[in-house]
C-alpha positions in Angstrom: 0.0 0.0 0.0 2.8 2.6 0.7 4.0 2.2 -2.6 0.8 2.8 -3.8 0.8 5.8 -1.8 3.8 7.0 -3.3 2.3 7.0 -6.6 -1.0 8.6 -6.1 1.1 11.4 -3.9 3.6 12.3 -6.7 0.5 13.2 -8.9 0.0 16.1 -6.1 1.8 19.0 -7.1 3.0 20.1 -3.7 5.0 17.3 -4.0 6.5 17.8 -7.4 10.2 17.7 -6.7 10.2 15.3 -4.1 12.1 12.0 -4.7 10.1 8.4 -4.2 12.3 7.5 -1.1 11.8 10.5 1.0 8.0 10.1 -0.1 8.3 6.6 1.1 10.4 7.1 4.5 7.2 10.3 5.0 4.6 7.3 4.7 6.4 4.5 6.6 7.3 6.8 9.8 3.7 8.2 10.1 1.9 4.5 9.3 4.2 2.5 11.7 4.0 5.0 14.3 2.0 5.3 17.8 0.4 8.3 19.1 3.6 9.2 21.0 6.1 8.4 18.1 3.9 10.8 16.4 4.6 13.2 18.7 8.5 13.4 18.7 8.5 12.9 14.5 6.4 16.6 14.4 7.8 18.2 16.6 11.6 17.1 15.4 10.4 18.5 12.2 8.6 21.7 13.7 12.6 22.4 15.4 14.1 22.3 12.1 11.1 24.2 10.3 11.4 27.9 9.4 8.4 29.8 10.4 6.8 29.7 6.7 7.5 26.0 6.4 4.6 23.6 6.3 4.5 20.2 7.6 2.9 17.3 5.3 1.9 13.8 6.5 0.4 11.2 4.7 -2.2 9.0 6.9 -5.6 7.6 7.6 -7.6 10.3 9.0 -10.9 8.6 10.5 -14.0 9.8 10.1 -15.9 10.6 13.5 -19.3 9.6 12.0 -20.2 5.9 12.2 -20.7 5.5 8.8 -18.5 2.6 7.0 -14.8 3.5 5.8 -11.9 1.5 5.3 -9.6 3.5 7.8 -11.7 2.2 10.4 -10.3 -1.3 9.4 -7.0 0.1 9.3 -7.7 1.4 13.1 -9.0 -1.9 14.0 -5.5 -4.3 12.8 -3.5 -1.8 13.9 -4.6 -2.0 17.2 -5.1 -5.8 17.1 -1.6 -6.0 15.3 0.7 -2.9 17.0 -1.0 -1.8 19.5 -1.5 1.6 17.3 -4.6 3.6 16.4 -4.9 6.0 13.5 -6.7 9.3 13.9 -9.2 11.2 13.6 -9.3 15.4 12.4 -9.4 16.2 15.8 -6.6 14.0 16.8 -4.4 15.1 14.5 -5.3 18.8 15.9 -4.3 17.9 19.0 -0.8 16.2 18.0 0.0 19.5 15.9 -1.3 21.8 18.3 1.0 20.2 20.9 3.9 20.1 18.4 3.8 23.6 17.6 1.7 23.5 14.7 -1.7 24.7 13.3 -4.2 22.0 11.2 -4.6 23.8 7.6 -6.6 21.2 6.0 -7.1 17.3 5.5 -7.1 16.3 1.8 -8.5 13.3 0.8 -6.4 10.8 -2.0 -7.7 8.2 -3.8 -6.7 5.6 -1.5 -7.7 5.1 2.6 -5.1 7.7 3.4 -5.3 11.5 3.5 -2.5 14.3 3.2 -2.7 16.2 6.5 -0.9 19.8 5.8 0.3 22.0 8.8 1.7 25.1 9.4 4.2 26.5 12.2 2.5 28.3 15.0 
């Protein structure tokens, strides 16, 4: 799936420019990683971010409604599997807000996974 990803992302222009492994190594840390990992990875990058920098991350984003979607799957074996969740909008808020970060927007890709863009607070 996270090649997938990489695909469907370099179709994105705010991406244009960006090689297929850093694309990659983007996807795998924010997939694999726990709430807490989550934490460190954003705000490592909001300490090495200058103040018009924006901060991109590629992941489920579930949806708080309890209609069907496949990210709720994803939630579900992650948690069975890793001990891991995914989030939802307003957890994501809450990890950038703590990281130094404001939530700009959530866009949705053609796959389970959304781009999450941030900017410095």
């Amino acid at each position: 799936m996270a090649d997938e990803l990489v695909e469907s992302l370099k179709r994105v222009p705010i991406f244009a420019g960006v090689r297929d492994k850093e694309l990659g190594r983007l996807v795998k840390a924010m997939r694999d990683s726990r709430f807490n990992e989550g934490e460190v990875i954003t705000t490592e990058g909001r300490s090495r971010m200058r103040a018009n920098g924006r901060l991109i991350l590629v992941d489920c984003v579930v949806p708080e409604s309890n209609e069907p979607h496949f990210s709720k799957f994803i939630d579900l074996n992650m948690l069975v599997m890793t001990g891991g969740k995914e989030r939802t909008a307003k957890e994501f808020e809450q990890l950038l807000g703590a990281a130094g970060f404001k939530l700009l927007r959530i866009i949705p890709t053609e796959l389970p996974t959304s781009i999450v863009e941030a900017e410095p607070l």
